[in-house]
C-alpha positions in Angstrom: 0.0 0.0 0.0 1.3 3.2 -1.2 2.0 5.9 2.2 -0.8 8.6 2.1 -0.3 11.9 0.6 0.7 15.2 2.8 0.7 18.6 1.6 4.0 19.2 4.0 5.5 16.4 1.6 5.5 19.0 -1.3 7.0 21.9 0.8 10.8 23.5 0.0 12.3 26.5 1.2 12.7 29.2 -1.5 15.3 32.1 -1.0 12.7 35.2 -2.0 15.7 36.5 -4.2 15.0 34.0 -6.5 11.0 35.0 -6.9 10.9 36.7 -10.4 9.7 40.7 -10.4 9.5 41.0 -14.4 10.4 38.6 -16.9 13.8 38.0 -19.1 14.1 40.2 -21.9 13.5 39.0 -24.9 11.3 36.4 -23.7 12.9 33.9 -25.2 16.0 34.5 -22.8 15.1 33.2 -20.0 16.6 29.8 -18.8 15.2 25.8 -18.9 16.2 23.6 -17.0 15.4 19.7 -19.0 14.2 16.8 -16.6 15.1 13.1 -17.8 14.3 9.8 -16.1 18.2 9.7 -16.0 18.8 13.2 -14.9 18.3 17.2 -14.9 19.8 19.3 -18.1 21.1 23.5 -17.5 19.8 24.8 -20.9 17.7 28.0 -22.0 14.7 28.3 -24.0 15.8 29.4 -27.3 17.3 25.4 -26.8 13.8 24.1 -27.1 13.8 23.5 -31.1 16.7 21.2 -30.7 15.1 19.4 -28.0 11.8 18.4 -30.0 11.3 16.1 -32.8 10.2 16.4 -36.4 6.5 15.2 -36.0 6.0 15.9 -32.3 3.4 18.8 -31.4 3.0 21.5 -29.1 -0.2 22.1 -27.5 -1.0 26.0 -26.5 -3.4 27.8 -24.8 -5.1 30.5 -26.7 -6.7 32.3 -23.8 -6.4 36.0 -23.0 -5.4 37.6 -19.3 -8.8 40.3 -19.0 -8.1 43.2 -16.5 -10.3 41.1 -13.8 -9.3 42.6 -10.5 -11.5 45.3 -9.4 -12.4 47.7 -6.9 -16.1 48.0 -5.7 -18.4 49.6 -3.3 -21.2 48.7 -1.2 -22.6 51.9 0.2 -19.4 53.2 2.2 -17.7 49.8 2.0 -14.9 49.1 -0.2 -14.9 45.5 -1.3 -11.8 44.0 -3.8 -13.6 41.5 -6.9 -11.5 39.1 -8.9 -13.7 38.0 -11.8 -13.0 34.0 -12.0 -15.2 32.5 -14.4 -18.0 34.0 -17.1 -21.0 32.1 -16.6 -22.9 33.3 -19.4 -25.5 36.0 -19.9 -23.3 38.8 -18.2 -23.1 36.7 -15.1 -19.4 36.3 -13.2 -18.9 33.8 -10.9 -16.3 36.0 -8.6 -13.9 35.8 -5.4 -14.3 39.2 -3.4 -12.4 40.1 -0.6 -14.5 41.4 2.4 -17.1 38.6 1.2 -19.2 38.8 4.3 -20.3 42.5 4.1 -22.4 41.4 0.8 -26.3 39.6 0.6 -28.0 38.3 -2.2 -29.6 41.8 -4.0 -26.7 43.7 -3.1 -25.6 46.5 -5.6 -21.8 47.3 -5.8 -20.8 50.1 -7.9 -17.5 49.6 -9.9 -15.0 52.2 -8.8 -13.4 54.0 -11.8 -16.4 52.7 -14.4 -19.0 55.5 -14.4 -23.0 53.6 -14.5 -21.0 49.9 -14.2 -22.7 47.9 -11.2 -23.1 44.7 -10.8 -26.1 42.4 -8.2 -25.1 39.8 -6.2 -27.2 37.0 -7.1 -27.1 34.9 -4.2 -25.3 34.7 -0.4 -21.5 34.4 -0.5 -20.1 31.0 -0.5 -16.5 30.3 0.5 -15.7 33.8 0.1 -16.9 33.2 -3.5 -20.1 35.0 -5.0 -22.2 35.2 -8.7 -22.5 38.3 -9.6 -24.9 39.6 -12.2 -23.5 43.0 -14.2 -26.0 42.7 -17.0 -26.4 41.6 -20.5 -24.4 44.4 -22.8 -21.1 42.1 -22.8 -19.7 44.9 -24.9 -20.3 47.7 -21.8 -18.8 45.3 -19.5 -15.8 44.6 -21.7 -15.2 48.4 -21.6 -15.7 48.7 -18.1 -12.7 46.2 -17.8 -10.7 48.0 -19.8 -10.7 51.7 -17.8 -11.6 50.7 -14.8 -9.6 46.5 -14.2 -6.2 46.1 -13.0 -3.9 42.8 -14.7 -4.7 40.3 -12.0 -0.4 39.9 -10.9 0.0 37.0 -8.4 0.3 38.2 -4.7 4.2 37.5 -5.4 4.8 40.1 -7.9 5.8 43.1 -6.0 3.8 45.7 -7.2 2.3 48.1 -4.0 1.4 50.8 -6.3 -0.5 48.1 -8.4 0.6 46.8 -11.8 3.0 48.8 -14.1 2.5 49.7 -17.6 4.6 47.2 -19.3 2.7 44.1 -17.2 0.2 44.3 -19.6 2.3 43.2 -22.5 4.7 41.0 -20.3 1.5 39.1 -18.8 -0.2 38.7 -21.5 1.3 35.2 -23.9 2.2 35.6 -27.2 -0.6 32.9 -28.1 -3.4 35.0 -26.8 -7.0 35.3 -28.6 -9.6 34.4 -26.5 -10.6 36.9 -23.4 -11.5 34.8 -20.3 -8.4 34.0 -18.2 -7.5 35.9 -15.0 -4.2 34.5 -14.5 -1.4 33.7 -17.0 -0.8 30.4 -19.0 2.8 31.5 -17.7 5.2 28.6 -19.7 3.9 30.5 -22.5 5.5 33.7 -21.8 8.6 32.6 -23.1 7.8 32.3 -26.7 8.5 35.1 -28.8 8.0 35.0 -33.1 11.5 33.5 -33.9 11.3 30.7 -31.7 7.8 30.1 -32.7 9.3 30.0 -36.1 12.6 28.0 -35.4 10.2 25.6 -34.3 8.3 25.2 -37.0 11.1 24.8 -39.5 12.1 21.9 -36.8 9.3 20.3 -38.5 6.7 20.2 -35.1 3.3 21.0 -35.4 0.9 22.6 -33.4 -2.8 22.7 -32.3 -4.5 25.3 -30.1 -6.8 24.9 -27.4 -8.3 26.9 -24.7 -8.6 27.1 -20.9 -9.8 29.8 -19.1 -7.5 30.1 -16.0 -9.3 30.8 -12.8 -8.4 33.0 -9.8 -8.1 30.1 -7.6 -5.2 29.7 -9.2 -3.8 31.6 -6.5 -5.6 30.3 -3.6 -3.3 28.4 -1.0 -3.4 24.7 0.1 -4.9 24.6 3.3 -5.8 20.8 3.7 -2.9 18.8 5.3 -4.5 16.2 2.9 -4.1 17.6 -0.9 -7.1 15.1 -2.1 -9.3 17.4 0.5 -8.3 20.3 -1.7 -11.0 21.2 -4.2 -10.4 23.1 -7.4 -12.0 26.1 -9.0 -13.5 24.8 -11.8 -12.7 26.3 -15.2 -14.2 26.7 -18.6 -12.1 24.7 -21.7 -12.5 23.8 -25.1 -10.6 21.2 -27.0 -12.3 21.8 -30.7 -12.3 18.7 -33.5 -9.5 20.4 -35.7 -7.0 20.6 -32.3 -7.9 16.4 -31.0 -7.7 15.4 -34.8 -4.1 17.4 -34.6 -3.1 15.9 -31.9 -4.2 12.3 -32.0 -2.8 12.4 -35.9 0.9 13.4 -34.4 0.6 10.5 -31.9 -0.7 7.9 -34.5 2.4 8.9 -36.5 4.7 8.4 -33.7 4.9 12.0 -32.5 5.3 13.4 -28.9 2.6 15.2 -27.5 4.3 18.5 -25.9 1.7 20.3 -23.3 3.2 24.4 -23.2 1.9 24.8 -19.5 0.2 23.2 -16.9 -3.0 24.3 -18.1 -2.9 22.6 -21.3 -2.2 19.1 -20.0 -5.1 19.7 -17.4 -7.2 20.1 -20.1 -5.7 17.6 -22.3 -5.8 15.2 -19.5 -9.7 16.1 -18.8 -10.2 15.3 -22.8 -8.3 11.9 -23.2 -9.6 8.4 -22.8 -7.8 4.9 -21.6 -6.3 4.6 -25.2 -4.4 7.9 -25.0 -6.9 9.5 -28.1 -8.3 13.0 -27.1 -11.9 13.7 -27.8 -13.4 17.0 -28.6 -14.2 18.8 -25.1 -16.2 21.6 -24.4 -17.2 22.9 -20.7 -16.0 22.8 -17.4 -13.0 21.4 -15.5 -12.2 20.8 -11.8 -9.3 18.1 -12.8 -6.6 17.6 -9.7 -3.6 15.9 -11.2 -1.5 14.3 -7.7 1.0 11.7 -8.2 -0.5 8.5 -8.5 -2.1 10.2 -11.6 -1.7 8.0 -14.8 -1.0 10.7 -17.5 -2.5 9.2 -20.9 -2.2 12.4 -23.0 1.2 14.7 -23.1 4.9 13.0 -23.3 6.4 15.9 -22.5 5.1 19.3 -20.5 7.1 22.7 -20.5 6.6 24.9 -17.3 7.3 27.5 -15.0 9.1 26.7 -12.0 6.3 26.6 -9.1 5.5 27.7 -5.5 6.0 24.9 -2.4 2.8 23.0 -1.4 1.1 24.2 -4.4 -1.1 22.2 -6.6 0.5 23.2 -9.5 4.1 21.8 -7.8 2.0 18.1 -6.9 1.2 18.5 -10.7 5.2 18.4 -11.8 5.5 15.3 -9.2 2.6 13.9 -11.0 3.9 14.3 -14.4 7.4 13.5 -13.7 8.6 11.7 -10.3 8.2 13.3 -6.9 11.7 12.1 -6.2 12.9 13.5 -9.5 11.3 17.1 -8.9 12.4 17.5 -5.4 15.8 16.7 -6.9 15.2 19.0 -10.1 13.6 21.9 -7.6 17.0 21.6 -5.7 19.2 22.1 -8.3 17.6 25.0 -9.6 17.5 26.7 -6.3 21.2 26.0 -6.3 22.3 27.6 -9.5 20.0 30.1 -8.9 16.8 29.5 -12.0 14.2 32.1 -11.0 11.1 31.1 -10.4 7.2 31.5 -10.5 5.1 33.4 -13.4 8.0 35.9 -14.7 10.7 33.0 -13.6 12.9 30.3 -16.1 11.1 27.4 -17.6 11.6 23.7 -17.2 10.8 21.1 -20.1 10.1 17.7 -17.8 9.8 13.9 -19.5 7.1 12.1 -18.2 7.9 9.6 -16.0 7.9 5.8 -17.0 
């Protein structure tokens, strides 16, 4: 019998010099460190060409960072909303700080967004909450735009709130569809002549889409990571991106998931035979080791935070023993980490 999982089992201790306040310049700059069964490779992104195959495939994720955090009020109180997840029809499902001070038929004005409200639609939940602003998606859209700040992790020092350039350097060159309120970060690192030197390496590659969530950000409380329940969040795998990908694999091509969020999604579209299916809809998919991984070969990421779900994802993917080791050497020569950090391109395990 395997020993049960702890959420202190995925801890490290990071020096905070190391934690990334804006990213490598050009993108494509910025270190990778490669993870193999038989060991860890020092190598840099613009590397990654060399280090896929004619035939494999990259899978991206097309979605688009929206300006999601906002500041409200309720009367005299202030109250901070992070728009998670669109639920149609101009309603938002939301997390809001000060959560309590709200009931269901509350109005909350949108500071900086003259005539934008929104109505709460029901009683707070978990500090989470619907809220309704309306059916002209266009008004709402502009709203955003004047009045929403780039949603930057809490570990991105910004106390005067984000700089100009974040919205460029947070935003992935892959970008099309509005909906995400956190970074696909791996795909930060791509720039147009690494796209292309990739491409004349003779790999493919098929699109798909998943909206990040806010609870991206939201720290592992449960000593037990399987009591730790997920945001879920809207994806799309169309018939033109599985038909891409299953026709790589079928031809003896790797399956290369660019970020964490496209093997979730990847790996909420596959079945026992390793073929991906169409998928359209919501996903609450926790990947922990003991996870059997039927989709990607081979994932690039960012490097990620201790006790994180998104850390028990890598040790999913590619050995627990073989990321604590990984995690350790990059600490050691100094790879900076989180969503402006280095990359790491990982091997599944066996």
């Amino acid at each position: 019998m395997s020993a049960p999982l702890r959420t202190a089992d995925f801890d490290f201790a990071l020096p905070e010099a190391l934690i990334a306040q804006a990213p490598a310049r050009p993108r494509d700059a910025a270190r990778m460190l490669v993870v193999r069964p038989d060991g860890v490779t020092d190598a840099g992104v613009r590397d990654l060409p060399s280090l896929l195959h004619p035939g494999d495939v990259m899978v991206v994720n097309d979605t688009r960072v929206i300006p999601a955090r906002l500041h409200a009020r309720r009367g005299a109180a202030r109250i901070e909303v992070m728009l998670n997840r669109s639920e149609g029809a101009g309603l938002w499902h939301a997390l809001v700080r000060n959560a309590r001070r709200l009931r269901a038929g509350d109005v909350i004005a949108i500071e900086g967004a003259e005539d934008c409200t929104a109505t709460v639609t029901a009683a707070p939940q978990d500090g989470a909450v619907v809220l309704d602003f309306g059916p002209d998606q266009a008004a709402l859209a502009a709203a955003l735009e004047q009045a929403g700040e780039i949603p930057l992790p809490p570990y991105i020092a910004r106390p005067d709130g984000p700089r100009p350039e974040d919205a460029a350097d947070y935003q992935p060159i892959f970008a099309q569809r509005p909906g995400a309120v956190a970074a696909p970060t791996a795909s930060l690192h791509f720039t147009p002549a690494l796209l292309d030197a990739i491409a004349a390496r003779g790999v493919g590659r098929a699109t798909v889409t998943l909206h990040v969530g806010a609870g991206t950000f939201l720290p592992m409380r449960a000593e037990d990571p399987r009591a730790h329940r997920l945001h879920a969040e809207w994806g799309e795998v169309t018939n033109q991106a599985a038909a891409t990908i299953n026709a790589a694999r079928a031809a003896g091509g790797r399956i290369v998931a660019i970020g964490t969020t496209a093997l979730r999604l990847l790996e909420s579209a596959v079945d026992d035979a390793g073929r991906i299916a169409p998928f359209r809809g919501l996903t609450d998919i926790f990947l922990l080791p003991g996870h059997r991984f039927r989709s990607a070969d081979l994932l690039m990421t960012n490097f990620h935070l201790p006790r994180s779900t998104l850390f028990m994802l890598v040790c999913a993917f590619a050995g627990t023993g073989r990321m604590k080791a990984a995690y350790d050497h990059a600490i050691g020569q100094r790879y900076r980490f989180y969503s402006y950090g280095d990359a790491s391109l990982l091997e599944r395990a066996p």
